[in-house]
C-alpha positions, -999 to 999 in steps of 0.1 A, spaced: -879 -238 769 -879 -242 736 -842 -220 731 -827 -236 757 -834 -270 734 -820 -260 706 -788 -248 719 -777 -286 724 -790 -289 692 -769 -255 679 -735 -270 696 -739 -304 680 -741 -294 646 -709 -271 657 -691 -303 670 -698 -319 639 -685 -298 615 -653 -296 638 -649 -325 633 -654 -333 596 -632 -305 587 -604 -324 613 -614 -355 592 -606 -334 557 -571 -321 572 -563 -357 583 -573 -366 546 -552 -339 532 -520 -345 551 -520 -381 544 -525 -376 506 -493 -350 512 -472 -375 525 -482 -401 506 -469 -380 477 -435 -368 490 -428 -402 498 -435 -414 467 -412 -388 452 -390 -398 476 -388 -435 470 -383 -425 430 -352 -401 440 -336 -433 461 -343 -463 440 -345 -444 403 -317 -435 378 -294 -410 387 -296 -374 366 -272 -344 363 -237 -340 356 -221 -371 373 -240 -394 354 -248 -416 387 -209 -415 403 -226 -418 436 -239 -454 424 -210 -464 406 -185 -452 423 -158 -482 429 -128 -488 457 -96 -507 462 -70 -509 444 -70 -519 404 -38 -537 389 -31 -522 351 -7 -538 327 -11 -517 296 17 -517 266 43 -489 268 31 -465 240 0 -463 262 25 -450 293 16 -409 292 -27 -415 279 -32 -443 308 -14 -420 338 -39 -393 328 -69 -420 328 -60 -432 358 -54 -398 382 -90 -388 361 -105 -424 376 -93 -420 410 -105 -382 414 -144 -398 402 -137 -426 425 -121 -414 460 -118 -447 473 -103 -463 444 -62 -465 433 -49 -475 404 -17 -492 398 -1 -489 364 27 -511 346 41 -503 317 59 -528 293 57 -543 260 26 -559 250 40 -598 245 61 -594 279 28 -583 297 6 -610 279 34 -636 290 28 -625 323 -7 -630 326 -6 -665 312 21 -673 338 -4 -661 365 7 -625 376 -23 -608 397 -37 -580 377 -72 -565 370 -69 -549 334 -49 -556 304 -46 -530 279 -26 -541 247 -6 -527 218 -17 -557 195 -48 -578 190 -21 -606 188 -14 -599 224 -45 -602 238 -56 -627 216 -30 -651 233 -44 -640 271 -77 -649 255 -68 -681 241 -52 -690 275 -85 -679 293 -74 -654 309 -93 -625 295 -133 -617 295 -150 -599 261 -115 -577 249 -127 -545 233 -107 -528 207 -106 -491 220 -80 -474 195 -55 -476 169 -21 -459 163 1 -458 134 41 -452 129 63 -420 127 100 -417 126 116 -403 153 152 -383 150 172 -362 169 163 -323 166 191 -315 147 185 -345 122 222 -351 117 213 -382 93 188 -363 73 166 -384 73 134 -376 53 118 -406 42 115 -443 53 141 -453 24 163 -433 43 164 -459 74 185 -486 51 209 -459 37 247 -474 47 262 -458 80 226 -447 94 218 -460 127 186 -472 137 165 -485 168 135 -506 166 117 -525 188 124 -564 191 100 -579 163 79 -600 185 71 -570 200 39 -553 187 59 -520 177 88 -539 161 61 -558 143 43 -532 128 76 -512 114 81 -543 96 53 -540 79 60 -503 68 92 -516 54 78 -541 33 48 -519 23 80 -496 11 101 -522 -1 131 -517 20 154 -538 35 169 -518 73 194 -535 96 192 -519 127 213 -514 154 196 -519 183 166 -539 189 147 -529 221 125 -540 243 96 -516 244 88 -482 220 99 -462 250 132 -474 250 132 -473 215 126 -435 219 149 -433 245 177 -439 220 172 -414 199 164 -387 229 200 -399 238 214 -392 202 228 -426 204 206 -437 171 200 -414 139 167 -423 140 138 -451 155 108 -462 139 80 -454 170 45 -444 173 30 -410 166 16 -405 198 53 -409 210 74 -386 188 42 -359 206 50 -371 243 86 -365 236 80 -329 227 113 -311 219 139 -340 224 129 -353 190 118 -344 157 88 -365 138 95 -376 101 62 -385 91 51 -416 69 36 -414 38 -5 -433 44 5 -454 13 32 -472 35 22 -472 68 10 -494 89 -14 -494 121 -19 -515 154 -54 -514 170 -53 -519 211 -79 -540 228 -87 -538 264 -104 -562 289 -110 -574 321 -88 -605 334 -109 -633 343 -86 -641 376 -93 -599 384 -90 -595 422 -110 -565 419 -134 -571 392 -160 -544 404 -133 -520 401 -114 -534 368 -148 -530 349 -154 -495 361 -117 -487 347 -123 -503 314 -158 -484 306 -144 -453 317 -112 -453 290 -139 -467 264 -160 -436 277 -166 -402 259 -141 -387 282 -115 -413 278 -117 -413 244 -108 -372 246 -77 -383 266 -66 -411 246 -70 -384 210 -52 -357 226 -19 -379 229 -24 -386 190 -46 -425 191 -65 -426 166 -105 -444 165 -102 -481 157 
């Protein structure tokens, strides 16, 4: 009698501790999950690690409008194919031109997201206008002399350019590149009539590539994009001059999201690589 009582006794002790060891896995599993999701909820709503530096967060779409100054032509088509490949969904249209043409533009209301100027002057008139948001200056460049290969003028030095019988391009002076090689010729005390005063530094360039000009008065980084079609006569630092280029956002930007995301990314480490390899210089 007395083993057949505490058998009930024997099997309720049993279905007790059954059942506080369910109660401990029930405990255990909850505090699991509550953990992963907590690590998960950091992983959605926390900052980005690794390589791409968040590109899945920023990433940008549409279509982005750049008007960017001439000398800027071969730096800004690498920028922008670099852009598009971090942001699939985004394309980027470039126009090249001189920087007061462009700035005119703006003022008179042509749609774009970005300008990108040759001269503080430039933007400072889009600014003044209120056209442009917070301009950044994101790098300078300085002048070179640019002559055929063969040199047929022999042309050495910048007192060369107002010899008699040597012909010479530069850019228009309201433009920033005509601008700035007057400034090397009065830091050098020369006096050089031209023959041809263009509208941009490209087509500056363009006339001595042609060997219609003995020489033009352009931008470092342009004698380098023209490789082999020209030779580069340097300037001496005591009489050159430099041109920094600001870069902003237009206020009127119909793709703002997408214009921001294009300045920071030329004002980025990796811009910056692009924009030194075609010969800018840091501001």
């Amino acid at each position: 009698m007395s083993s057949v009582s505490r058998a009930p006794k024997r099997l309720t002790r049993a279905v007790a501790t059954v059942a506080a060891f369910a109660t401990g896995l029930a405990l255990l599993a909850g505090c699991g999950s509550s953990s992963d999701g907590a690590s998960g909820a950091g992983g959605s709503s926390g900052a980005p690690s690794g390589g791409a530096s968040g590109s899945s967060t920023t990433a940008v779409s549409g279509d982005v409008t750049v008007l960017a100054a001439a000398s800027l032509t071969e730096a800004f088509t690498t920028l922008a194919k670099d852009f598009e490949t971090a942001n699939p969904g985004a394309h980027v249209k470039l126009s090249f031109g001189a920087s007061s043409a462009l700035a005119l533009q703006i003022t008179q209301g042509a749609p774009a997201d970005v300008f990108a100027s040759a001269a503080t002057k430039n933007m400072d008139q889009v600014s003044s206008a209120g056209d442009a948001e917070s301009p950044t200056t994101f790098v300078k460049n300085v002048m070179e002399i640019a002559v055929p290969p063969s040199n047929p003028a022999h042309i050495s030095s910048v007192a060369d350019l107002a010899k008699p019988g040597v012909k010479v391009a530069l850019c228009q002076p309201q433009v920033p590149c005509g601008a700035v090689a007057a400034k090397v010729f009065s830091n050098a005390g020369v006096t050089v009539k031209p023959v041809t005063l263009e509208q941009d530094v490209k087509s500056t360039l363009t006339k001595v590539e042609t060997n219609e000009v003995d020489a033009g008065v352009v931008y470092v980084t342009d004698v380098r994009s023209a490789g082999s079609k020209v030779k580069g006569v340097e300037i001496p630092d005591s009489v050159n001059a430099s041109t920094d280029y600001p870069i902003a956002v237009l206020k009127n930007a119909p793709n703002k999201a997408a214009a921001q995301a294009f300045v920071d990314y030329v004002l980025s480490d990796t811009g910056q690589q692009v924009l030194a390899a075609d010969g800018f210089a840091k501001p």
